[in-house]
CHARMM-style PDB file with segment names, atoms N, HN, CA, C and O in Angstrom:
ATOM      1  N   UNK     1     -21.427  -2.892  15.049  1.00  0.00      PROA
ATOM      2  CA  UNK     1     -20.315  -3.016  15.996  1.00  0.00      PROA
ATOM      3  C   UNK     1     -19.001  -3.306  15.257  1.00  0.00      PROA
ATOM      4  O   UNK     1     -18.946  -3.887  14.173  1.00  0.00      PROA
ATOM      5  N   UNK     2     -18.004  -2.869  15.913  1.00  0.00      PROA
ATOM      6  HN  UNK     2     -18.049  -2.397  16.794  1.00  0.00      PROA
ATOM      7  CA  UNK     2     -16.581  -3.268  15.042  1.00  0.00      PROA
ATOM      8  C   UNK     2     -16.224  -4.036  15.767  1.00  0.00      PROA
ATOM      9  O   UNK     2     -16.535  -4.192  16.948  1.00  0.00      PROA
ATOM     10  N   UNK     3     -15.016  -5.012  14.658  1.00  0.00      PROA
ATOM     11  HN  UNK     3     -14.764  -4.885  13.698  1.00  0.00      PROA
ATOM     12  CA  UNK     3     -14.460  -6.150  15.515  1.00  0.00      PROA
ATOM     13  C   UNK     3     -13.720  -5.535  16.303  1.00  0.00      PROA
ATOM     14  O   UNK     3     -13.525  -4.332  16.475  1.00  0.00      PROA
ATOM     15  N   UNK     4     -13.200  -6.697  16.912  1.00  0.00      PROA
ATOM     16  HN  UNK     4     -13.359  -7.674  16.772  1.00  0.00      PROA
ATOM     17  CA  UNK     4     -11.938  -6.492  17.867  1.00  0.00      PROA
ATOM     18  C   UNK     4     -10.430  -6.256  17.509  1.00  0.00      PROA
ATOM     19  O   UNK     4      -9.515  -5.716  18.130  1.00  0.00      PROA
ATOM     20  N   UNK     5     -10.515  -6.918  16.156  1.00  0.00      PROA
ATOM     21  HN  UNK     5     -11.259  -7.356  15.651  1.00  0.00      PROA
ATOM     22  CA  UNK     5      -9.455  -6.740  15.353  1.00  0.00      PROA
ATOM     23  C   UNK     5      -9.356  -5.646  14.460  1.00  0.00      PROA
ATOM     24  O   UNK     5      -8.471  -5.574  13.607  1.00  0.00      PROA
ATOM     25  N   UNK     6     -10.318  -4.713  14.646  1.00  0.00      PROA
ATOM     26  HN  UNK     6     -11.037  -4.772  15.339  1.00  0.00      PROA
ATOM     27  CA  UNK     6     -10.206  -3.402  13.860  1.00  0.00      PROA
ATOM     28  C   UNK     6     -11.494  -2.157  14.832  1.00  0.00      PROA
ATOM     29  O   UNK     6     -12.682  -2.286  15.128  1.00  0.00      PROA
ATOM     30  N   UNK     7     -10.467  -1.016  15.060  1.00  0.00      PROA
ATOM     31  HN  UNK     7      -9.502  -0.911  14.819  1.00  0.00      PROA
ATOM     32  CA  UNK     7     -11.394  -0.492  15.716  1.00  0.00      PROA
ATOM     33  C   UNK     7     -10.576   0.952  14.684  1.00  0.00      PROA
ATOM     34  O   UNK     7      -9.547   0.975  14.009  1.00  0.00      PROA
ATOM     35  N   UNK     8     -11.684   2.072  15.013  1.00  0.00      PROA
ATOM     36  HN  UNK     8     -12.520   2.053  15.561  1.00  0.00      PROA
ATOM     37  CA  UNK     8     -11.908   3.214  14.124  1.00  0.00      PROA
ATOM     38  C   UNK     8     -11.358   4.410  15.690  1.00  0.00      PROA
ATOM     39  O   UNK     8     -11.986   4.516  16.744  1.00  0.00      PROA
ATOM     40  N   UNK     9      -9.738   5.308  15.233  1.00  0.00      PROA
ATOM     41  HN  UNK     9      -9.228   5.222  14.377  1.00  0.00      PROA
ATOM     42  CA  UNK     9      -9.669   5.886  16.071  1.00  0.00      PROA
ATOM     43  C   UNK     9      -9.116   7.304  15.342  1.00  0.00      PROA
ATOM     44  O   UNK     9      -9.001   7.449  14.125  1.00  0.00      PROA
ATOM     45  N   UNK    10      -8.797   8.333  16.383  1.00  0.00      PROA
ATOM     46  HN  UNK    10      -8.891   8.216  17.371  1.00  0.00      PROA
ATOM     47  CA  UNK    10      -8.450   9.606  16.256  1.00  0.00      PROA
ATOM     48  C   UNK    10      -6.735   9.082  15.721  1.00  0.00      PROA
ATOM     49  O   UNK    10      -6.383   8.019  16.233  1.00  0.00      PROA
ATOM     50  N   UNK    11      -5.986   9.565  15.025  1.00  0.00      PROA
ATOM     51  HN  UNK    11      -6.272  10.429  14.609  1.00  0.00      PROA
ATOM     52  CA  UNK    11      -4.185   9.182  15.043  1.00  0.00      PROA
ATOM     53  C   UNK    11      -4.349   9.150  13.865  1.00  0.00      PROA
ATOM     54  O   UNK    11      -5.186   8.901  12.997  1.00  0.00      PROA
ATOM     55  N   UNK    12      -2.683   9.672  14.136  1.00  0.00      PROA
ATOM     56  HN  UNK    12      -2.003   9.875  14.841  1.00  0.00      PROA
ATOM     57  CA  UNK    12      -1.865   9.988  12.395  1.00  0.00      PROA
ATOM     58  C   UNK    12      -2.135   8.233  11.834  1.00  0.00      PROA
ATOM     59  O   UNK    12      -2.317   7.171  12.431  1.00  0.00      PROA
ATOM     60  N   UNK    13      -2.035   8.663  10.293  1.00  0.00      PROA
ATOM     61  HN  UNK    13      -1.888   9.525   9.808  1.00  0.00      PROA
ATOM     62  CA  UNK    13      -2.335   7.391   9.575  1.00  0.00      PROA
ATOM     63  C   UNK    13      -0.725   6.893   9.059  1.00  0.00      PROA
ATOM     64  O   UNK    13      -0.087   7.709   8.393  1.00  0.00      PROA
ATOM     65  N   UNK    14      -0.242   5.861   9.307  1.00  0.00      PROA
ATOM     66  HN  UNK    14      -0.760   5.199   9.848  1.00  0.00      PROA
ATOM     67  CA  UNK    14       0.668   5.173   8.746  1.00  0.00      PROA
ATOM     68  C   UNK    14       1.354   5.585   7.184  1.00  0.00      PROA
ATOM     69  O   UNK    14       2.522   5.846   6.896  1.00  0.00      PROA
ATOM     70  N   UNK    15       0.355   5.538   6.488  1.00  0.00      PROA
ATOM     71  HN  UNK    15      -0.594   5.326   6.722  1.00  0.00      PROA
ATOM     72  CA  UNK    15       0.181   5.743   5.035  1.00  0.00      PROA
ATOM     73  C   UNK    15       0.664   7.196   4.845  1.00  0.00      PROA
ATOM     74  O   UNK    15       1.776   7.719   4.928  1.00  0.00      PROA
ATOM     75  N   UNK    16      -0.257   7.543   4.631  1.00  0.00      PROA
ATOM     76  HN  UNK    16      -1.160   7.119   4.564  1.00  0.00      PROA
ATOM     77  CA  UNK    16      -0.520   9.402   4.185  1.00  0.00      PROA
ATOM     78  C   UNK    16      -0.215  10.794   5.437  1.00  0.00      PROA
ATOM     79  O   UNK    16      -0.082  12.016   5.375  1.00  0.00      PROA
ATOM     80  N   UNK    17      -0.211   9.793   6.459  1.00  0.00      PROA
ATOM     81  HN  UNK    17      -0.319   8.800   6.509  1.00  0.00      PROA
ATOM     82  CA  UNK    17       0.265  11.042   7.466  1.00  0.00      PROA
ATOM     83  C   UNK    17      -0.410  11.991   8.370  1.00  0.00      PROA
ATOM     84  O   UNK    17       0.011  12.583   9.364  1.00  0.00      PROA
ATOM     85  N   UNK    18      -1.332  11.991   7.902  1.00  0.00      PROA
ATOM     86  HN  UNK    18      -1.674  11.509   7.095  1.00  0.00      PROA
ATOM     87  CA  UNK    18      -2.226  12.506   8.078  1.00  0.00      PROA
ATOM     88  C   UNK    18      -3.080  12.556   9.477  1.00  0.00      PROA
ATOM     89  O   UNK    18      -3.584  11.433   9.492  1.00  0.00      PROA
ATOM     90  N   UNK    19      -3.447  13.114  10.456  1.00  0.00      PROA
ATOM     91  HN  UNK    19      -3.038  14.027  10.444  1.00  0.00      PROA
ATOM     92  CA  UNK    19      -4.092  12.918  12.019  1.00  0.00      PROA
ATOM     93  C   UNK    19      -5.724  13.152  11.155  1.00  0.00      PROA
ATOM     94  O   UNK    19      -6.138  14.073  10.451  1.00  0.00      PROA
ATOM     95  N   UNK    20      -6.245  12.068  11.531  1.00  0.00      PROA
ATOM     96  HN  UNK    20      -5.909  11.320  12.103  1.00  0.00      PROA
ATOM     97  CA  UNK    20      -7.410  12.057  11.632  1.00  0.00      PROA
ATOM     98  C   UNK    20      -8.211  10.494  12.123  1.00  0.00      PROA
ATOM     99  O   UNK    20      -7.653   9.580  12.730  1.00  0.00      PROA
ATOM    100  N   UNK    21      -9.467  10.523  11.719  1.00  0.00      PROA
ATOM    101  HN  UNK    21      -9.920  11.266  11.226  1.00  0.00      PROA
ATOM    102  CA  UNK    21     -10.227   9.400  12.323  1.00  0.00      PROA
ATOM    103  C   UNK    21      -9.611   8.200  10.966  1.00  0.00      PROA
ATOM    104  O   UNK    21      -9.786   8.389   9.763  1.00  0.00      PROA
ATOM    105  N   UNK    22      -8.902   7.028  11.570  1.00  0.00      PROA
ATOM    106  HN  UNK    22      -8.760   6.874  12.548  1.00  0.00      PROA
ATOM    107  CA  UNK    22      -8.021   6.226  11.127  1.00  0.00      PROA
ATOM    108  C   UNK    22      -8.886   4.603  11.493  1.00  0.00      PROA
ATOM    109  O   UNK    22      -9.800   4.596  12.317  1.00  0.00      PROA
ATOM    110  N   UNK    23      -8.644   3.878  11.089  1.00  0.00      PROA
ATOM    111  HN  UNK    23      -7.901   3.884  10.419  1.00  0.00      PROA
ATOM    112  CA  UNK    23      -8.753   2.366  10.993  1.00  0.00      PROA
ATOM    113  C   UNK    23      -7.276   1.618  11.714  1.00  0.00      PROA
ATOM    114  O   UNK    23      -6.130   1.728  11.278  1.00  0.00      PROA
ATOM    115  N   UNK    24      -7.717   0.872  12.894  1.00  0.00      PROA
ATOM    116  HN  UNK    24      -8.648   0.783  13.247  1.00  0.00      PROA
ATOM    117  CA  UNK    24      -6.170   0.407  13.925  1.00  0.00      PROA
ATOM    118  C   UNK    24      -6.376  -0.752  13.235  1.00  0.00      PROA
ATOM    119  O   UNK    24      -7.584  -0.917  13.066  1.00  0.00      PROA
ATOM    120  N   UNK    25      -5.750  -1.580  12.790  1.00  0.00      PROA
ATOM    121  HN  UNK    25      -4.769  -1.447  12.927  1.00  0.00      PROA
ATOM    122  CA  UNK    25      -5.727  -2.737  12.381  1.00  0.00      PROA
ATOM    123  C   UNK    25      -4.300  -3.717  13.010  1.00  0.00      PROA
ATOM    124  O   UNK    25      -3.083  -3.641  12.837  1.00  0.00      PROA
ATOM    125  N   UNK    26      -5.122  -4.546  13.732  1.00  0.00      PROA
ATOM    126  HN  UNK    26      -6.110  -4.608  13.873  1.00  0.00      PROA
ATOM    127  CA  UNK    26      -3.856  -5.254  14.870  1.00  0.00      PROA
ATOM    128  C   UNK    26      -3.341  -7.006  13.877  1.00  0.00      PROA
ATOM    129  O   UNK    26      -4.013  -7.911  13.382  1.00  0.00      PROA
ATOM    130  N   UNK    27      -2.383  -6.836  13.955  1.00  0.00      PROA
ATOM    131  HN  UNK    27      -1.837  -6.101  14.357  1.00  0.00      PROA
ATOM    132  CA  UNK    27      -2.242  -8.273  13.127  1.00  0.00      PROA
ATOM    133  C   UNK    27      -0.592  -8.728  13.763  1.00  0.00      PROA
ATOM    134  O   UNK    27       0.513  -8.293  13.441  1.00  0.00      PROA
ATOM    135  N   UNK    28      -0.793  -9.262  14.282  1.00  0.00      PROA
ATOM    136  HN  UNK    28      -1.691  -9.616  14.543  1.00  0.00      PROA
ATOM    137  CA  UNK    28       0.430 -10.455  14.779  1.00  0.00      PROA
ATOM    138  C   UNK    28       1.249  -9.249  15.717  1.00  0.00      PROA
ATOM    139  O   UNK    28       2.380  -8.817  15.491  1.00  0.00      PROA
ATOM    140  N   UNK    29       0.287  -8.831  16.880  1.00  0.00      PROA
ATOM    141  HN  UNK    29      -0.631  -9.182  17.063  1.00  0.00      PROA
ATOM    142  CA  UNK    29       0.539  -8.122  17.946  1.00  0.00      PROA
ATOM    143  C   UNK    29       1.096  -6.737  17.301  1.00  0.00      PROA
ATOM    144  O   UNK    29       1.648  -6.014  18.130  1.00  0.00      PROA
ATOM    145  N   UNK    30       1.053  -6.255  16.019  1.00  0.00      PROA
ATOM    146  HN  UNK    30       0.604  -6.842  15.345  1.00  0.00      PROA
ATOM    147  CA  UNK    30       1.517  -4.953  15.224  1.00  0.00      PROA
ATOM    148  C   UNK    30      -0.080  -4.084  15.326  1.00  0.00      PROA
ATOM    149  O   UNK    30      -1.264  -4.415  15.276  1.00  0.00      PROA
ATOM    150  N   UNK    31       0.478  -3.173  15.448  1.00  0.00      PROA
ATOM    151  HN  UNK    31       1.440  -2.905  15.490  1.00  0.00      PROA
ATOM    152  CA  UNK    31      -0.790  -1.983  15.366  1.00  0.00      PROA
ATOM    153  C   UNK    31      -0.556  -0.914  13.785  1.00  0.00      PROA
ATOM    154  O   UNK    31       0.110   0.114  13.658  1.00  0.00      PROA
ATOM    155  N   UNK    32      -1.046  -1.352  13.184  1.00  0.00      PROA
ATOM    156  HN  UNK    32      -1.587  -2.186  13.286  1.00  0.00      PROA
ATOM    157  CA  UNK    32      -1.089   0.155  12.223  1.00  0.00      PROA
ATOM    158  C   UNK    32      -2.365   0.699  11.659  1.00  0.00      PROA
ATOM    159  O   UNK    32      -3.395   0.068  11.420  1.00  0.00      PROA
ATOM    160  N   UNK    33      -2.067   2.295  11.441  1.00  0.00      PROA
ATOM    161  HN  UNK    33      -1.230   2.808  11.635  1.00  0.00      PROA
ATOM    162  CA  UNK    33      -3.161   2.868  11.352  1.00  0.00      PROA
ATOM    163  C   UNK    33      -3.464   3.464   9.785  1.00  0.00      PROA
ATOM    164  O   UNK    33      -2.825   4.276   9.116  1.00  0.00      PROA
ATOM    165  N   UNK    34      -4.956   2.567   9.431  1.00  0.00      PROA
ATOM    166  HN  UNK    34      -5.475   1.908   9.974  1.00  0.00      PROA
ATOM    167  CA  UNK    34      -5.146   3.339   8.308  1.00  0.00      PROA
ATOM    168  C   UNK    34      -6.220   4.305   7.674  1.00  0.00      PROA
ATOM    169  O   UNK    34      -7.381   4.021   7.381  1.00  0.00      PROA
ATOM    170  N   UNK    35      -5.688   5.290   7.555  1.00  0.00      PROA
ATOM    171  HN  UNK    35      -4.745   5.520   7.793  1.00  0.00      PROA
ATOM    172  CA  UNK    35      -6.638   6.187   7.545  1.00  0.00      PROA
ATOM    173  C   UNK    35      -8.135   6.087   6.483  1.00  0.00      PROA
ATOM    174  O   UNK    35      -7.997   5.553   5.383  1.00  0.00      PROA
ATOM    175  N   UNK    36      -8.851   6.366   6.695  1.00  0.00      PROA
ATOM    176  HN  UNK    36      -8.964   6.801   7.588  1.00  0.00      PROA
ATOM    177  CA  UNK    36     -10.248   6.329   6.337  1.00  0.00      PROA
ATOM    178  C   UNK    36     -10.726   6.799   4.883  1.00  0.00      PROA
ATOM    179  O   UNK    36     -11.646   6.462   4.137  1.00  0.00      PROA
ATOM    180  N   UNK    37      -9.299   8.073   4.796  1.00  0.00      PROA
ATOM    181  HN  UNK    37      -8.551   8.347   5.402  1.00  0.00      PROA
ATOM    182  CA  UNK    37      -9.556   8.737   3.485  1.00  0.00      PROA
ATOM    183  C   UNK    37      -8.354   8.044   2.189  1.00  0.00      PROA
ATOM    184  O   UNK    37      -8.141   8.642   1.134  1.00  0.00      PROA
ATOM    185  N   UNK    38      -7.881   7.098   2.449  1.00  0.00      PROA
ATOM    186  HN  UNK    38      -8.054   6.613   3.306  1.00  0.00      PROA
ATOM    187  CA  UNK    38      -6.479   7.036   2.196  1.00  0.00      PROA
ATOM    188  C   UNK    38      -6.662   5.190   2.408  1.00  0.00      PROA
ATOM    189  O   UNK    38      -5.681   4.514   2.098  1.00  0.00      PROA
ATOM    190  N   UNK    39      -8.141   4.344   3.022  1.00  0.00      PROA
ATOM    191  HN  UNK    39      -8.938   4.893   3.274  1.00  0.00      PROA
ATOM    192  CA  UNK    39      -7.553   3.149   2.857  1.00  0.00      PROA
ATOM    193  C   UNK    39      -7.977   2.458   1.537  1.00  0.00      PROA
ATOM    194  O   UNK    39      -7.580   1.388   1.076  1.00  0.00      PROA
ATOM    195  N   UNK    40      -8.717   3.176   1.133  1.00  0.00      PROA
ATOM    196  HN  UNK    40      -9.040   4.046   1.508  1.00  0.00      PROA
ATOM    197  CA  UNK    40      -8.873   2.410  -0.335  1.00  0.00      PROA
ATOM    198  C   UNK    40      -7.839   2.340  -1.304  1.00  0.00      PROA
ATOM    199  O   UNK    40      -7.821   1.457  -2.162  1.00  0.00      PROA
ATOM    200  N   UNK    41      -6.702   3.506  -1.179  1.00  0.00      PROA
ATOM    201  HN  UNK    41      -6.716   4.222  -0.482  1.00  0.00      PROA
ATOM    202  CA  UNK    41      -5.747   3.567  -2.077  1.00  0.00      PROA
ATOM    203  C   UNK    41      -4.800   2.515  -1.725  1.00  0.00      PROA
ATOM    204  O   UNK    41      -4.053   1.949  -2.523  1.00  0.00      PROA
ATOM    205  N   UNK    42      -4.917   2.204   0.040  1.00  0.00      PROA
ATOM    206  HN  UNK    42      -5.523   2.664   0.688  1.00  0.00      PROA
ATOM    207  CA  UNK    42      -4.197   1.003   0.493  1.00  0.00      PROA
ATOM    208  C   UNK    42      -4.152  -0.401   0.026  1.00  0.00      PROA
ATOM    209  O   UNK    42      -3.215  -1.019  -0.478  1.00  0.00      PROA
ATOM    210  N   UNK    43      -5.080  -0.688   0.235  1.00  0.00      PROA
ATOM    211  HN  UNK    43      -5.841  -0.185   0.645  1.00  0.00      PROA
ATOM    212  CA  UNK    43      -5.799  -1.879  -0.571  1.00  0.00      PROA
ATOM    213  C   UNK    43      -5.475  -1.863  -2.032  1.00  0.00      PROA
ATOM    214  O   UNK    43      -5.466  -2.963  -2.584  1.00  0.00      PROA
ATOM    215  N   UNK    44      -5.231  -0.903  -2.687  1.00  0.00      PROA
ATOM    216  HN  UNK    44      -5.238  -0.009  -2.238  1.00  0.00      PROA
ATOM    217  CA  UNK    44      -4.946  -1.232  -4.271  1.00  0.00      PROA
ATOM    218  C   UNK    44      -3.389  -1.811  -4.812  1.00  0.00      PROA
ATOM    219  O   UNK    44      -2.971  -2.230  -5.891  1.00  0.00      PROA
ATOM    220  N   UNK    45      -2.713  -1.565  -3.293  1.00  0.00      PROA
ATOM    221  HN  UNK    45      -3.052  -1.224  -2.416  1.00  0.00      PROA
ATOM    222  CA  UNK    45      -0.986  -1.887  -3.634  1.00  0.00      PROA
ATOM    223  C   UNK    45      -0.943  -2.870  -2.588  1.00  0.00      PROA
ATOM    224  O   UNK    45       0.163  -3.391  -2.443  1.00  0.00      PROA
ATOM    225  N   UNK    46      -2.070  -3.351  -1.640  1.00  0.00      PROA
ATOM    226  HN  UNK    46      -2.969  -2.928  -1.758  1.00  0.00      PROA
ATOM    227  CA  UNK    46      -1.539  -4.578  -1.059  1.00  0.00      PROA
ATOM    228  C   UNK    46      -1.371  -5.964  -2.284  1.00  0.00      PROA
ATOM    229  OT1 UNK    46      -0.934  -7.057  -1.923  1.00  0.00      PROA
TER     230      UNK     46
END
């Protein structure tokens, strides 16, 4: 099951641009989306 604080949807990704199946990640009422193919590279520059 996924949390509540991260659910797995269809939408362009924040990052790379890209429309596909994305990661919503809600944090201090902000929504952004990171894509699936593209969040590991995220994580390397947070």
């Amino acid at each position: 099951m996924l949390s509540a604080s991260s659910e797995s949807e269809y939408m362009k990704c924040d990052a790379c641009g890209q429309e596909r199946e994305c990661f919503v990640q809600r944090k201090f009422g902000n929504e952004q989306a990171l894509c699936a193919y593209c969040l590991s590279a995220i994580y390397c520059y947070l």
